[in-house]
C-alpha positions in Angstrom: 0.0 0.0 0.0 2.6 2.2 0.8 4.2 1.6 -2.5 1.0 2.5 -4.2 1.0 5.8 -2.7 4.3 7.0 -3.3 3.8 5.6 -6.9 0.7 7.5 -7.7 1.9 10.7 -5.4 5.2 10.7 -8.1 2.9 11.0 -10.6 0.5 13.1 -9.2 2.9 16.1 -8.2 4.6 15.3 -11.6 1.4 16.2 -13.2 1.0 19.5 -11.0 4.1 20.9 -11.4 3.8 20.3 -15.5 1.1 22.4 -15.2 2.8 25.2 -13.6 5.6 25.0 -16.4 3.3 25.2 -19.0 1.9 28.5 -17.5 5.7 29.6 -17.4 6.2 29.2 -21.0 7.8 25.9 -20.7 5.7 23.9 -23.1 7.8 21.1 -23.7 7.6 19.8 -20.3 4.9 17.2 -21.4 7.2 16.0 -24.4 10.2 15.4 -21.7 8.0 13.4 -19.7 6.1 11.3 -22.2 9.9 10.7 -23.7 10.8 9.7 -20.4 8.4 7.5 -19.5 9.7 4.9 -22.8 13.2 6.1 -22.3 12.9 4.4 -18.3 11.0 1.1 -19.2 13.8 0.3 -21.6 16.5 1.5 -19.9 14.8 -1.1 -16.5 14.6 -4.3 -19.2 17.6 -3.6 -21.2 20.1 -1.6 -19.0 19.3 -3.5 -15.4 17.1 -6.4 -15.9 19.0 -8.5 -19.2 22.2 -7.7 -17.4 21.4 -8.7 -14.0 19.8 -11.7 -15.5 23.0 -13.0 -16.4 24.8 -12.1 -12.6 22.1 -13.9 -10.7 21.7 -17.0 -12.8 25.5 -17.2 -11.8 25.5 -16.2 -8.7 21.9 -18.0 -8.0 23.8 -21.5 -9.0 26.7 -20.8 -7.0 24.8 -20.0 -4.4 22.5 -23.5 -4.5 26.0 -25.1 -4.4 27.0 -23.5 -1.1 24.0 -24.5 0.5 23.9 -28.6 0.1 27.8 -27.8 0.7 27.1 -27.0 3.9 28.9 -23.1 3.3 26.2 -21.1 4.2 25.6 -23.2 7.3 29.1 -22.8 8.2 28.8 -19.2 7.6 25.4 -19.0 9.4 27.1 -20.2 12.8 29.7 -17.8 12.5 27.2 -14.6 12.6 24.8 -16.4 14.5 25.4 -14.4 17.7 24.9 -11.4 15.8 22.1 -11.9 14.1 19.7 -13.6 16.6 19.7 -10.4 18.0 19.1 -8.1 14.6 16.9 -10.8 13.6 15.4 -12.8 16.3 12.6 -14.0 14.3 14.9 -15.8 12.7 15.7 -19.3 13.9 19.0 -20.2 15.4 21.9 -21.1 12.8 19.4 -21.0 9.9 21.1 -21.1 6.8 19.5 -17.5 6.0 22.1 -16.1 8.2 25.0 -16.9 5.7 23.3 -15.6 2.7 22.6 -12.7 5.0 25.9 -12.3 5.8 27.2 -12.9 2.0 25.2 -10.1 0.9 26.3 -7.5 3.7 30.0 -8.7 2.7 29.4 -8.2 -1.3 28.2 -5.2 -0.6 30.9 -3.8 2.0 33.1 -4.8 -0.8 31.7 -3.2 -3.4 31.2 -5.7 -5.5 27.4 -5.0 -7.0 27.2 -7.2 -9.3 27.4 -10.2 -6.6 25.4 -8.1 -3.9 22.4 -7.6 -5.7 21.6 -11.7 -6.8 23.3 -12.6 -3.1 20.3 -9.9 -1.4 17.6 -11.6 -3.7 18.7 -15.3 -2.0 18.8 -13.9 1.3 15.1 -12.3 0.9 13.5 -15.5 -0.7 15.1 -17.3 2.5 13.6 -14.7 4.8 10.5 -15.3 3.0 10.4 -19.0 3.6 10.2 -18.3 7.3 7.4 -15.4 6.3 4.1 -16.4 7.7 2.2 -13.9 6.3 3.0 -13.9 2.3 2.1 -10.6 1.3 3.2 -8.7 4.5 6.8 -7.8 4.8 8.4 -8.7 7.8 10.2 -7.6 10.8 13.7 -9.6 9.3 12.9 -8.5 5.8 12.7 -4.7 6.7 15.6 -5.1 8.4 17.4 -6.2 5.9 16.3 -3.9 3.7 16.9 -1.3 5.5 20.7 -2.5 5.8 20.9 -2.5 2.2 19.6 0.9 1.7 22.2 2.4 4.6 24.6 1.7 2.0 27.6 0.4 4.3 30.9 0.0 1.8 34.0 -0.4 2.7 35.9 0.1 -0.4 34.6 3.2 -2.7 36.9 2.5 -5.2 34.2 3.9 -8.3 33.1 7.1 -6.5 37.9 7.8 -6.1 37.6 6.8 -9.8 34.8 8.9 -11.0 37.1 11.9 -9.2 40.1 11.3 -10.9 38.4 11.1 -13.9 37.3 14.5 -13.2 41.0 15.6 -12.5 41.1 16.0 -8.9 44.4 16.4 -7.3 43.8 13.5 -4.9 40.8 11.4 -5.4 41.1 9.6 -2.5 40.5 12.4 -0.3 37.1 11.7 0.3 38.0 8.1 1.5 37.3 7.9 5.3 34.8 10.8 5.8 33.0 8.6 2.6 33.6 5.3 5.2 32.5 7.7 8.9 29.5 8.8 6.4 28.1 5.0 5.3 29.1 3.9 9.0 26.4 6.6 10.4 24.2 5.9 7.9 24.0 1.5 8.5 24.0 2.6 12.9 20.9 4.6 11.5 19.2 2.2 9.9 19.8 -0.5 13.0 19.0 1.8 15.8 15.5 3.0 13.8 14.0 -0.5 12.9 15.4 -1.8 16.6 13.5 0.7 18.2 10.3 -0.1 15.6 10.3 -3.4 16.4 11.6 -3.4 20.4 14.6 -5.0 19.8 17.3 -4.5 22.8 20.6 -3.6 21.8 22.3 -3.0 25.0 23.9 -5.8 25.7 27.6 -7.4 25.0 26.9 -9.1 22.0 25.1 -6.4 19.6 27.4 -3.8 21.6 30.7 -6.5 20.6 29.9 -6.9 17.0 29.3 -3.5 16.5 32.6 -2.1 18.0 34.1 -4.4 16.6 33.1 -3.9 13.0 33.9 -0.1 13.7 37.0 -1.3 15.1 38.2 -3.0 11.6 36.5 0.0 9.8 39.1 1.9 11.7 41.9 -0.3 11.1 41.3 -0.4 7.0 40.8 2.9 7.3 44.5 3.8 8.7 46.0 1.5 6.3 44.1 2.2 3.2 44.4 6.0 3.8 48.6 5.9 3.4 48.1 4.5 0.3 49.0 6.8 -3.0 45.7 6.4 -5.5 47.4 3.9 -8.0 48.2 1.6 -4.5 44.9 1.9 -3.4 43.3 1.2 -6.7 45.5 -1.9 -7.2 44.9 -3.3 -3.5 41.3 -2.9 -3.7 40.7 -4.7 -7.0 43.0 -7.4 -6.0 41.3 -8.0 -2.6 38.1 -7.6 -3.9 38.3 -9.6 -6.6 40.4 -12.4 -4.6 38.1 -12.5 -1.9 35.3 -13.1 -4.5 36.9 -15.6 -6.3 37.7 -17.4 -3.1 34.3 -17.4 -1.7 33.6 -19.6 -5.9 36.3 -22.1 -5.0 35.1 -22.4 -1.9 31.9 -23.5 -2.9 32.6 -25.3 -5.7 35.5 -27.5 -3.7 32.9 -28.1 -1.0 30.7 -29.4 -3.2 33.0 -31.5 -4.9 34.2 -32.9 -1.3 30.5 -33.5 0.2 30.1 -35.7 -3.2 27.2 -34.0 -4.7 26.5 -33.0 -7.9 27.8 -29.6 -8.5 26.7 -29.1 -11.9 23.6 -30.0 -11.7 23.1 -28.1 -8.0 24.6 -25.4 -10.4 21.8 -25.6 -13.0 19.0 -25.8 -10.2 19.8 -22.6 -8.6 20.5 -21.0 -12.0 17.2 -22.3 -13.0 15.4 -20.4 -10.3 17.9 -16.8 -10.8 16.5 -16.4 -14.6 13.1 -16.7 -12.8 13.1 -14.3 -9.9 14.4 -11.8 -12.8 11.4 -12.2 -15.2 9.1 -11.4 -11.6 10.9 -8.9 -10.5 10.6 -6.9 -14.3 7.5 -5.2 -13.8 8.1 -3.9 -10.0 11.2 -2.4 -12.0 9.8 -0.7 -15.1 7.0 0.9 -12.6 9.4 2.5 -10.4 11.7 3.5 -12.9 9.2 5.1 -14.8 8.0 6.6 -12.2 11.1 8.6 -10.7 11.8 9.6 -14.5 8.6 11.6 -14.9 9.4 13.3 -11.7 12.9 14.1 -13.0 11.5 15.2 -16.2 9.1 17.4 -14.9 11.1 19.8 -12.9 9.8 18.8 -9.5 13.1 18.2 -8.2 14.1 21.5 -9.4 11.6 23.0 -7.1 12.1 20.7 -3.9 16.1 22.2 -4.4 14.8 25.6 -4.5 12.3 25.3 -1.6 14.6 23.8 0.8 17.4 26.4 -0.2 14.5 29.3 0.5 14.2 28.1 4.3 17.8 27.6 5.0 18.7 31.3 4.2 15.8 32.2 6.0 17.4 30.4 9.4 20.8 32.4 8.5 22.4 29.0 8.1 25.5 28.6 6.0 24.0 27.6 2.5 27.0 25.8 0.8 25.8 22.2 1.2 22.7 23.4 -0.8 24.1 22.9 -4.2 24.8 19.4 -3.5 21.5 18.3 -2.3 19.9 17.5 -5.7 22.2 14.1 -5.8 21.2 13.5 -2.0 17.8 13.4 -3.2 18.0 11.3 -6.4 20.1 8.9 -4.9 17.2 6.9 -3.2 15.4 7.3 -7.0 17.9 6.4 -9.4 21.9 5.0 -8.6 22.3 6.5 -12.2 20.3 10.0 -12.0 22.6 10.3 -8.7 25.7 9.6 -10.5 24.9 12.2 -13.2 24.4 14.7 -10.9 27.6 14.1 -9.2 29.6 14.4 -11.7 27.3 17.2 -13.1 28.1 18.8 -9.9 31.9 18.0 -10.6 32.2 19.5 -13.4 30.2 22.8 -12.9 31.6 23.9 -9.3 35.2 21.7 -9.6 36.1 17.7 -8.3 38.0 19.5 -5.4 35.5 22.1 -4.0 33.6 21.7 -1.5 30.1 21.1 -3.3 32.4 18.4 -5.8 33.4 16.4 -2.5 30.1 17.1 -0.5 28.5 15.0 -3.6 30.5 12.2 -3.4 29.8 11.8 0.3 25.8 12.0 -0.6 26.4 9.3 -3.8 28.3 6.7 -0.8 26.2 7.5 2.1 23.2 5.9 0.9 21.9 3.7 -1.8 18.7 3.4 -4.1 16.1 2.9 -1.5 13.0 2.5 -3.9 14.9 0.6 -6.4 15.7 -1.4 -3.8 12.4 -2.7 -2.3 11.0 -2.4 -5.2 13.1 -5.3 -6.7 13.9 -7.3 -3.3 9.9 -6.8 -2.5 9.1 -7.3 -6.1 11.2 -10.7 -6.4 8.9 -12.5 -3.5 6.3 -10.7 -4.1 6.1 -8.4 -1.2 2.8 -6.0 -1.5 2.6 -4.5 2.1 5.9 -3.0 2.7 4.9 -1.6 6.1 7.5 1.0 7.2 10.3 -0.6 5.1 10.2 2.7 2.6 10.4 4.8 6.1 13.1 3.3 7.5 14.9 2.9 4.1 14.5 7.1 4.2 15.6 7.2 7.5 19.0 5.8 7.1 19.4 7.5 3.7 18.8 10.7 5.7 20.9 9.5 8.6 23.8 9.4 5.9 23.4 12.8 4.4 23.2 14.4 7.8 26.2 12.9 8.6 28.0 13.9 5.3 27.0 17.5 5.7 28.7 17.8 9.1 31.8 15.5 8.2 32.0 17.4 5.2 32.3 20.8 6.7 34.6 18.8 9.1 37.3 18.0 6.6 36.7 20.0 3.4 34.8 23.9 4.2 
């Protein structure tokens, strides 16, 4: 339900704020829109869904392998500790905790193209253990809301996308990027933990938690010293190492518990290509969505009211000029990343608005996308307050980048 609203209101203030163009002259607003709305449903099919088919049929198989392997249970004891008390509706050393815990480390990683199919297992898993169907619950919207917080631990595209737009040291952004996600994830926990009553004061949540900051800390200090080309070339290497190793693994597993790997292969791949064919039309109705609302200017005047009240408070305007990729980042990971670099290239990759959008493109992720396509794959219809706390952490993470960015850059 909540979906349907925010669906229909994107449409609805779309519509208004045509209207209003069109009395300013601007009589081509309908034209962008229309052209927007076909420009979005292919870009959905043939820009995300086609090439994501291919990832989670991979990944899918891989996974299946893990699991009659034994991996994921392995894995599942590991986090156990952790998780029973982030997700105590979950039962003890469930499998679901490794694919949890697979999709949390693919995504601290940076590697998307794993996360994404990994998060889809984990969700159908959660949903297995769902009892009511078409009601998200308490596990899957913390999960989601997780995912949207954004946590990674290696930005190596956002340092690329500044060098590419000659800044003297694109790695400058590196740990108040890291402090920014870090706010952003203790956001998301400590706002669906207090939704859903979920204690966590005591050693263990408090334990896993410090220590996760702790090893933040640590790769921070080390990664840090590093020129760009070193830390380019360490983070591919351990990225794409760990990744590879986590393959073997499960392929070598499944080779020593004597089952049939191929064919475990081809059952979970079977069942990838089909949770991307469901998830298609959850997709294309978002993403059409958030392009009419692009197209029609409405963002333009969201940017230009909130700028309005902010000089009326007397308070220090800079961050303003950055906002517009804070805001598109929950709608589109690509509308964001245009208007970072737009941003880039208009007030410089070293000033302070450049840098302020990177921070907003790493604190957060692409909330409505998103649900929309984790929700959409088990077919999820009442969200509950998933969207909220998805928004929550999102705004937890910009906060957070405005004051670290005035911190270390203004």
């Amino acid at each position: 339900m909540v979906l349907n609203y925010i669906w229909v209101g994107f449409f609805l203030v779309s519509m208004i704020v045509a209207i209003v163009q069109c009395f300013c002259g601007d009589y081509a607003v309908f034209e962008r829109m229309v052209s927007s709305t076909f420009d979005m449903a292919e870009s959905a099919v043939m820009k995300i869904i086609l090439p994501l088919s291919g990832v989670m049929i991979l990944w899918m198989g891989l996974m299946n392998i893990g699991e009659k392997a034994g991996a994921v249970n392995f894995l599942a004891k590991i986090v156990g500790p952790f998780f029973n008390k982030l997700f105590p509706e979950i039962p003890k050393n469930h499998p679901v905790h490794g694919q949890l815990l697979m999709n949390f480390s693919a995504n601290m990683l940076g590697l998307d193209n794993a996360a994404t199919p990994l998060g889809l297992k984990a969700m159908d898993g959660l949903q297995q253990l769902n009892p009511n169907k078409e009601t998200a619950s308490n596990a899957q919207i913390m999960f989601l809301a997780l995912n949207t917080s954004g946590l990674t631990l290696i930005p190596i595209t956002i340092m690329a996308q500044r060098a590419m737009m000659g800044a003297a040291n694109p790695t400058d952004i590196f740990i108040p990027l890291l402090l920014s996600t870090f706010f952003s994830t203790l956001t998301a926990i400590l706002f669906v933990s207090y939704k859903q009553k979920i204690n966590l004061l005591n050693k263990i949540v408090i334990g896993w938690i410090g220590g996760i900051a702790a090893i933040l800390g640590i790769a921070m200090c080390f990664l840090s010293q590093l020129s760009n080309e070193e830390l380019a070339h360490v983070s591919k290497i351990a990225s794409n190492a760990i990744l590879f190793s986590v393959i073997a693994a499960f392929v070598c597993a499944g080779a020593y518990k004597r089952i049939n790997v191929y064919e475990s292969f081809i059952e979970g791949a079977k069942m990838g290509f089909e949770t991307s064919v469901k998830v298609m039309p959850y997709l294309v109705a978002m993403l059409v969505a958030i392009g009419v609302f692009r197209a029609s200017g409405a963002m333009d005047y969201l940017i230009g009211a909130i700028r309005w009240m902010f000089s009326l408070l007397s308070v220090n305007t800079d961050f303003v000029e950055a906002l517009p990729t804070a805001f598109m980042k929950p709608l589109s990971g690509s509308g964001a990343k245009g208007m970072m670099l737009e941003s880039m290239m208009v007030h410089g990759a070293d000033s302070f608005v450049g840098r302020l959008t990177c921070l907003f493109q790493g604190a957060a992720d692409t909330t409505f996308y998103v649900i929309a396509l984790y929700f959409g794959s088990v077919g999820i219809r009442k969200t509950r307050y998933a969207v909220t706390a998805g928004l929550v952490a999102d705004l937890g993470g910009v906060i957070a980048a405005i004051f670290i960015g005035y911190y270390f850059f203004h």
